[in-house]
N, C-alpha and C positions, 0 to 999 in steps of 0.2 A: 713321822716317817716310819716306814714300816722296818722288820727286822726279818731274822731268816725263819725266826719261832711262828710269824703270820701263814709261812709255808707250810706247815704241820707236819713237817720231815722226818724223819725217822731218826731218834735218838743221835746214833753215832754217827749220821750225818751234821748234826748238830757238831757233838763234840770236833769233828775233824775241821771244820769252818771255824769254829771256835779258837782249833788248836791256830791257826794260821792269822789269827784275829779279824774275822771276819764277820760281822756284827751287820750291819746294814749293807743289804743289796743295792746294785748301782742298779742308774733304768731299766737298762738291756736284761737283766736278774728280774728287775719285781715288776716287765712287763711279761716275759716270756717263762719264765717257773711254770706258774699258776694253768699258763696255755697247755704247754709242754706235760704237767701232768695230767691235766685233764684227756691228754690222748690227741694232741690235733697235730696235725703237720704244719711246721710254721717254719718261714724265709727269715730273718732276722738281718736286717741290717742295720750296722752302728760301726762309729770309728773305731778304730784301732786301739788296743787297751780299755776296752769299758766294760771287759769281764766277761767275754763271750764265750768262753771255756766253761766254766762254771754254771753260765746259764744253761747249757746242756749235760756237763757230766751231773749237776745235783739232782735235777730229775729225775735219769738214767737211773743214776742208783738207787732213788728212791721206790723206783719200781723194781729193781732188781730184785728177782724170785732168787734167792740165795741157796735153795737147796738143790735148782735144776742146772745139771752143769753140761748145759747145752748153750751152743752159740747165742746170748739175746741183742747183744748191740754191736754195731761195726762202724767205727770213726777212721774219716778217712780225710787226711793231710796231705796239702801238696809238696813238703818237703819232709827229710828228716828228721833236722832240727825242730821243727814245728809237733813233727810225731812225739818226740823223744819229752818234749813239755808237756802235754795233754797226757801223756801216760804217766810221766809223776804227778801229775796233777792229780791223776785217778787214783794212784798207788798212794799218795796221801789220805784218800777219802777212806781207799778200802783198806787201811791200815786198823783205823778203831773198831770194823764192820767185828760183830763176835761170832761170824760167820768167817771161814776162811775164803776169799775172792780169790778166783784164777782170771789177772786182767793180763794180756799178750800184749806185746805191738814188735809189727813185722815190717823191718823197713829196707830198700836195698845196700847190699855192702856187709851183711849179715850171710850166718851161713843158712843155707835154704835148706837145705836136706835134711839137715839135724831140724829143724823147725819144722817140717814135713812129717820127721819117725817122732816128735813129741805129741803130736797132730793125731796121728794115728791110737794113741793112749789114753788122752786126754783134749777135750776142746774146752776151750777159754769162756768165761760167761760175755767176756768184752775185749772186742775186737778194736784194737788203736794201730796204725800202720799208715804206711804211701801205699796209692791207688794200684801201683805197678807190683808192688810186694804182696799185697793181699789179692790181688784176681791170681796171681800165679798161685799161689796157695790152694786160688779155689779149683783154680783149673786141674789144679795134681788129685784132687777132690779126696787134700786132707784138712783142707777149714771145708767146714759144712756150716755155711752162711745163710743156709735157707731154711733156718730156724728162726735165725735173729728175728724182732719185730721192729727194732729201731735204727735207722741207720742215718749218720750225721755226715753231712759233706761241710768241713770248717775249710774256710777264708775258699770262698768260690770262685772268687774271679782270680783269687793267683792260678788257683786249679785250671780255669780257664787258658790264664795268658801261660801256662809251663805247659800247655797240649796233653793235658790228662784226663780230660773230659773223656773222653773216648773210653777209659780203664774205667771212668767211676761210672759209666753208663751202663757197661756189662757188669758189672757187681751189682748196680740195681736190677739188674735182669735176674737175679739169679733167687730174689725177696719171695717172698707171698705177697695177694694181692694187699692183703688189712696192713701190710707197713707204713709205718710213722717216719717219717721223713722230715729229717730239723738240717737246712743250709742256711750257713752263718756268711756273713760275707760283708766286706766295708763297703762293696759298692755292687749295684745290678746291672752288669756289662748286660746289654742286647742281644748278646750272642749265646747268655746261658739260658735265655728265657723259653726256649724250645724243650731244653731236659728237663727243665721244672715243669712245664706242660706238660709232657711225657708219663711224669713219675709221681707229681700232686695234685691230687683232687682237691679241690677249693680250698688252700691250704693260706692259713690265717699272716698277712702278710704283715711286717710292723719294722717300721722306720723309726728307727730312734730319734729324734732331730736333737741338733746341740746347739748353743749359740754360737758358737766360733766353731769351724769345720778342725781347727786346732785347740788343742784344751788348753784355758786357761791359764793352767799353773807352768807353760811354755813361753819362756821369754822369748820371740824370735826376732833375730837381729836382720840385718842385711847389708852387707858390705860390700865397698864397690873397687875392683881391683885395681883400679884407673894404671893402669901399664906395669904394675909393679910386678919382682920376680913372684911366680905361685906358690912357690914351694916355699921360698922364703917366707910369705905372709902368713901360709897353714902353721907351718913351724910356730911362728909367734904367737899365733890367736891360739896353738894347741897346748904350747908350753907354759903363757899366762893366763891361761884359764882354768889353769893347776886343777882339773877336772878329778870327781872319785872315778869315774872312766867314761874315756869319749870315744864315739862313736864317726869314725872319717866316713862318708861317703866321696867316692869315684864312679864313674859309670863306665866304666871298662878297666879290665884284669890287667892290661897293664899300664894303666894310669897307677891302679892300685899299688902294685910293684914298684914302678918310681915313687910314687908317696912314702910305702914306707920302707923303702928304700934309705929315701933322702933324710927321713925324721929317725931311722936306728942313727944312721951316723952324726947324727947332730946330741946322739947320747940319750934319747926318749926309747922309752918299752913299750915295741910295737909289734901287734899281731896284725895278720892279713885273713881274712877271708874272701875268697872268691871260687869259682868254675873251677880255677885250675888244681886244687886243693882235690888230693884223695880219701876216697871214706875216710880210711885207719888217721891219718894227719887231720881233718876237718873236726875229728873227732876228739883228736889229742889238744887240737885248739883251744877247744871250747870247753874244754876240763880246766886250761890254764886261766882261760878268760876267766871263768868260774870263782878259779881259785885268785883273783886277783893278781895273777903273774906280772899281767900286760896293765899299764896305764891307758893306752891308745888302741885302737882297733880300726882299719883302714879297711874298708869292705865294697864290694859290689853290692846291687841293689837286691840280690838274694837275700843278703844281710836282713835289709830292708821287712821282707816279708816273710818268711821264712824262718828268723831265729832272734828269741828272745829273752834277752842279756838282762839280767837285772841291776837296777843300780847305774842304770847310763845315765849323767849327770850332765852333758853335751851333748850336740848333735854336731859335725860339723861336713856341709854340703861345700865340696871342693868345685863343684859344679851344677848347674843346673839338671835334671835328669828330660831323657825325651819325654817321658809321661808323665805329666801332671800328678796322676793318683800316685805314680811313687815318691815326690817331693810330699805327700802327706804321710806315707808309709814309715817314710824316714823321718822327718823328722816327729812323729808319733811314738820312735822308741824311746823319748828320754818324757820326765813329765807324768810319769805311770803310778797309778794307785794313788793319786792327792799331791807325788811329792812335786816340790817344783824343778825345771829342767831348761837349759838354753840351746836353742838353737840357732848357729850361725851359719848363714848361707853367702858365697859369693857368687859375686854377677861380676860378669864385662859388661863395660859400658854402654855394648851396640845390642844389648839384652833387653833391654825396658819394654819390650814388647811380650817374651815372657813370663814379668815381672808382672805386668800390668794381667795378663789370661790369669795367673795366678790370685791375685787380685780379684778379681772379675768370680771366685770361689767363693770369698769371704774370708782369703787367709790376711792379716796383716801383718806389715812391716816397720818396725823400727830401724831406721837407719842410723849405723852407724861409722864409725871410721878410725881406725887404730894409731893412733899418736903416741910418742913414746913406751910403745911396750902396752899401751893399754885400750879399750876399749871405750871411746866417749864419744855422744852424741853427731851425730854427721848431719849430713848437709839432705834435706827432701831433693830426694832427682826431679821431682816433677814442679820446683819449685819455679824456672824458664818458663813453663808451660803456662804457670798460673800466675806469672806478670802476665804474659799476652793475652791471656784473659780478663786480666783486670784492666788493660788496655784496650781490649777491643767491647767493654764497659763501658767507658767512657762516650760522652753524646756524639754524635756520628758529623755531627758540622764544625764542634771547636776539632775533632782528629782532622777534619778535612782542612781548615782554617791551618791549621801546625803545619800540616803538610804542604802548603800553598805559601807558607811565609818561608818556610826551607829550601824551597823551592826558587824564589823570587828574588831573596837577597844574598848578596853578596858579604863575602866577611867582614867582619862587625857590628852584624845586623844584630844580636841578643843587646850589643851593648845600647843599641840605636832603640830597640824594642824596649829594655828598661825605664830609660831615660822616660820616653814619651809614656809609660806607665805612669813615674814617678810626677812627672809635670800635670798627667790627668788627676792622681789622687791628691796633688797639689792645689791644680782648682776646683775639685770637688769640694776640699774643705774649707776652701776661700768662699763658696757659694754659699756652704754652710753655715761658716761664721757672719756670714752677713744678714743671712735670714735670720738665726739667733740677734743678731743684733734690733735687727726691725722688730723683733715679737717683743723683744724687753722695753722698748721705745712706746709701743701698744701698752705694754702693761700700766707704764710709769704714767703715760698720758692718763688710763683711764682712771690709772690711780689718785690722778691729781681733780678730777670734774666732781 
């Protein structure tokens, strides 16, 4: 297997990969590096956590002209939190650089003007920010982005499903014609394939395949709520799963609120994220998260895509979400870098059908079922299904025969049906033992001429 030294990278990109323990590239890494510095424009798609960050900032830098301190690359996130990673991301790298790096990132909730009059003094060599913060910027025309030669669109299709296509489309307006263009994305929605036409020329396209659409080292559970209270069940499965920190999913801001709501007063430390959450508090959150304040964290599906928690040991899906890609979203936050991670989802009963689409991806499930406080093996739901399968197995004239004696008699017919069983294997072996009888008769006779 190859290492990061096969890249032939510049020393203190070494060292910074090193400092982080970072030894062997995952696929997404030792397919796309190699692409990436040769200069090609390339799509990249692969699940979630399989190091798609790195696969574009180690290249970046590795061509970074250190002494021109002109705009060269411009990474654009469809949220904050998303921004606010990828730029320590960078600020790790360009920490051992013996070069000093001017890396920015400009995201909304920030003060603009003062990022405007810095603008005006100095321009950054690397652009990291939301699409909405960085076209304003361009538009006051104190980033001057049409220097860059690199410009990266990460996680595409949230960009897509959050309606900011439109911002990263006029930021790509604004490039020279020779730009390198690297979009990172877990999935190719049909709908982004027009800006990629737009803005890539034959641009090297590479699907990571995996075996499991969910990785591995992801225990996923599935539990079936069968009428019990909800809140009471979360509670249990949240509190005996003594998690180093879990991750609630809800699919609406005040689901979230009752969740954790209901789990503070039961004496658990519970943070929220959601919509309703302002910069300055969104921000103070996720310092505590950070800092291991909170055991629990109860989030809408922004969570999901958007911000990522290290060390989430649990997943726990309080419900199924409308979109399938975000039930992989989610439960893809715990499980990250090799460690192992569980995710517990619940279904209602009359659900087996989005169980089953889900299914139909190549995600699987372990079912199981919470007894005394704890989590032990449960019952297959589809197990109904696959009697009557092995019934309708069965030869098509004795099922017709069963149905025609149930039909015909009256009660006590099993009793009346054994009996004449039992009297036929009766003289079957009457018949038996007499033919034995004649054959030893033969023997004896012939033994005696």
């Amino acid at each position: 297997m190859s290492t990061f030294k096969d890249f032939k990278l510049k020393p203190y990109i070494l060292q910074a990969l090193a400092d982080i323990r970072f030894i062997q590239p995952t696929p997404v890494q030792e397919k796309l590096i190699p692409l990436i510095k040769a200069g090609r424009s390339v799509v990249g798609q692969s699940q979630t956590g399989s190091g798609k960050t790195h696969a574009f900032l180690i290249p970046i830098f590795n061509q970074l002209q250190e002494e021109n301190h002109e705009v060269q690359a411009v990474i654009t996130a469809p949220s904050r939190e998303l921004a606010e990673q990828i730029y320590q991301a960078a600020e790790q790298i360009a920490k051992f650089s013996p070069e000093p790096l001017n890396i920015q990132h400009y995201v909304g909730g920030t003060d603009k003007q003062r990022q405007i009059e810095k603008l005006h003094h100095h321009q950054p060599q690397i652009v990291i920010g939301t699409p909405g913060r960085i076209l304003d910027l361009i538009k006051s025309k104190a980033l001057k982005s049409y220097t860059a030669t690199t410009f990266v669109v990460d996680e595409a299709d949230m960009t897509l499903d959050m309606g900011f296509l439109n911002e990263v489309d006029k930021i790509a307006a604004t490039f020279p014609a020779n730009l390198q263009m690297l979009v990172f994305s877990a999935t190719i929605p049909q709908k982004l394939e027009p800006f990629l036409r737009k803005y890539m020329n034959s641009p090297v396209i590479e699907e990571i395949p995996t075996e499991t659409i969910i990785s591995p080292t992801i225990s996923n559970y599935l539990v079936s709520t069968q009428g019990k209270d909800k809140n009471q069940l979360i509670y249990q499965l949240a509190k005996n799963s003594n998690p180093y920190l879990a991750l609630i999913f809800a699919n609406t801001k005040r689901r979230v609120d009752e969740i954790a709501d209901y789990l503070t007063k039961q004496g658990l430390k519970v943070a929220k994220i959601s919509g309703g959450l302002t910069p300055r508090d969104r921000k103070k959150t996720m310092r505590q998260i950070q800092k291991l304040d909170f055991q629990y964290v109860v989030a809408t599906d922004l969570a999901a895509r958007g911000i990522d928690i290290a060390g989430i040991s649990h997943v726990i899906n309080t419900e199924l979400p409308a979109d399938q890609e975000f039930f992989i979203h989610r439960v893809g936050r715990t499980g990250r870098n090799g460690l192992s991670g569980i995710a517990i989802t619940l279904y209602e009963p009359g659900q087996e059908k989005e169980i089953t689409e889900l299914e139909k991806l190549g995600i699987k499930f372990e079912p199981k079922r919470l007894k005394d406080g704890q989590l032990i093996d449960g019952y297959d739901r589809n197990r109904r299904a696959k009697r009557e399968k092995t019934k309708q197995a069965l030869d098509t004239k004795m099922v017709g025969l069963v149905k025609k004696q149930k039909k015909q008699h009256k009660p006590g017919y099993k009793k009346r049906i054994k009996s004449a069983i039992a009297k036929d294997e009766w003289f079957k072996r009457r018949v038996k033992q007499r033919e034995d009888m004649r054959q030893q008769k033969r023997k004896n006779r012939d033994a005696n001429r």
